[in-house]
C-alpha positions as CSV (number, residue, x, y, z in Angstrom):
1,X,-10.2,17.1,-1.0
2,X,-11.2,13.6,-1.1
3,X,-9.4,10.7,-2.8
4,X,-10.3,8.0,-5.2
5,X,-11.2,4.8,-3.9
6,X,-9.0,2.7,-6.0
7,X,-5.7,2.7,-7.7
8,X,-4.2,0.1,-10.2
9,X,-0.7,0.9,-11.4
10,X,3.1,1.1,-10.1
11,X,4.1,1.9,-6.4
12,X,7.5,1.5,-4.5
13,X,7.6,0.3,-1.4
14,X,10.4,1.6,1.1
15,X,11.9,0.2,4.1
16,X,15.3,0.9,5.4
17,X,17.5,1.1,2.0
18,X,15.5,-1.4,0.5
19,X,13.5,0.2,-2.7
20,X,11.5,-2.2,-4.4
21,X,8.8,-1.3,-7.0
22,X,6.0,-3.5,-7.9
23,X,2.8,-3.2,-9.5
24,X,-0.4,-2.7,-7.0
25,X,-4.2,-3.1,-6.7
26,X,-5.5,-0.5,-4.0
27,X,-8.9,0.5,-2.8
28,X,-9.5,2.9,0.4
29,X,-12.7,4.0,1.8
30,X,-13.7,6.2,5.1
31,X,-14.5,5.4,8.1
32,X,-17.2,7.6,9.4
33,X,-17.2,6.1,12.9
34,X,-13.6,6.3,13.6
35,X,-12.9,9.6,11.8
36,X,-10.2,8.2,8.8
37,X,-9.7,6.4,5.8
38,X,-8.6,2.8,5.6
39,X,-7.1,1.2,2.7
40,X,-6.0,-2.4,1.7
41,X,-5.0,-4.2,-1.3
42,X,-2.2,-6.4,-2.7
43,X,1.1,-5.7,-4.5
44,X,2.3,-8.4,-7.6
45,X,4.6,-11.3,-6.4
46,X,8.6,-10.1,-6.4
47,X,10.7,-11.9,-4.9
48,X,12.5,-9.3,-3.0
49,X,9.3,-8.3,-1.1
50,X,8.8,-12.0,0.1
51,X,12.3,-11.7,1.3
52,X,11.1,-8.9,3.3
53,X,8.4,-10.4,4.3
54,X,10.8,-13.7,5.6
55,X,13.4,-11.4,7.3
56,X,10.3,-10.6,10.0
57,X,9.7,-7.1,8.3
58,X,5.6,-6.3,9.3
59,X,5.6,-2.5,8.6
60,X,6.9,-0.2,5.4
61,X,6.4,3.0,3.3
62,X,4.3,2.3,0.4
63,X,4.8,5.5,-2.5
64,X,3.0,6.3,-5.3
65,X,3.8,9.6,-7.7
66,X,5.7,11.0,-4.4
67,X,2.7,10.2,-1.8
68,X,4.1,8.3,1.2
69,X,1.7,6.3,3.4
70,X,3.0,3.6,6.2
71,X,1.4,0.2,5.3
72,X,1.2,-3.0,6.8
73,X,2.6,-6.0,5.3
74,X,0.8,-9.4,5.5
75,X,1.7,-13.1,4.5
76,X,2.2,-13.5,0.9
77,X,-1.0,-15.0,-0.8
78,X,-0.5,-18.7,-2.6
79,X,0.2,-16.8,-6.1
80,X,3.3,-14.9,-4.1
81,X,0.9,-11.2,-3.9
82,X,1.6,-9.3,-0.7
83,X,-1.5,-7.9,1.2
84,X,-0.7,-4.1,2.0
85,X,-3.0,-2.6,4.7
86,X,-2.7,0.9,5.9
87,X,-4.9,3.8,8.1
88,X,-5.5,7.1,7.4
89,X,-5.0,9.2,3.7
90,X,-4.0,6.9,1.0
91,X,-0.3,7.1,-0.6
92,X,-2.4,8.4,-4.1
93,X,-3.4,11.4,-5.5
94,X,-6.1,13.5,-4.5
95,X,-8.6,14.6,-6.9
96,X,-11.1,17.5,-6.1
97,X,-14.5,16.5,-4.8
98,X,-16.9,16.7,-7.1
């Protein structure tokens, strides 16, 4: 299986009983040297993600279409985007190699 490199559209992201849902711009791509995938992007200002993001919270779960993947959280950006980073399989859906 392999995955596709980028993914627009909705994802929630998960920490503690928090359950916020925002929209998302993804991309991953593989690492041949280190053996895994790596993928980044940024989620849509919301206001309860900076509040997160203020109450010192660095790490989450980031879902799409029930794919899990933990993701880092960074700084917002000067529009209020949050920069999601993660290692290893991305949290979307695989699609057969072709």
């Amino acid at each position: 299986m392999s995955y596709d490199e980028q993914y627009r559209g909705e994802a929630t992201v998960l920490h503690g009983a928090e359950r916020i849902t925002v929209a998302v711009r993804l991309s991953a791509r593989f690492e041949p040297v280190e053996g895994r995938y790596r993928w980044a992007g940024r989620a849509s200002p919301d206001e309860a993600l900076t509040a997160l993001l203020r109450a010192g919270v660095r790490e989450a779960t980031v879902r799409i279409a029930g794919v899990e993947a933990k993701a880092g959280l960074g700084e917002p950006d000067p529009w209020g985007g949050v920069r999601l980073t993660g290692t290893g399989l991305p949290p979307w859906r695989a699609v057969a190699a072709g």
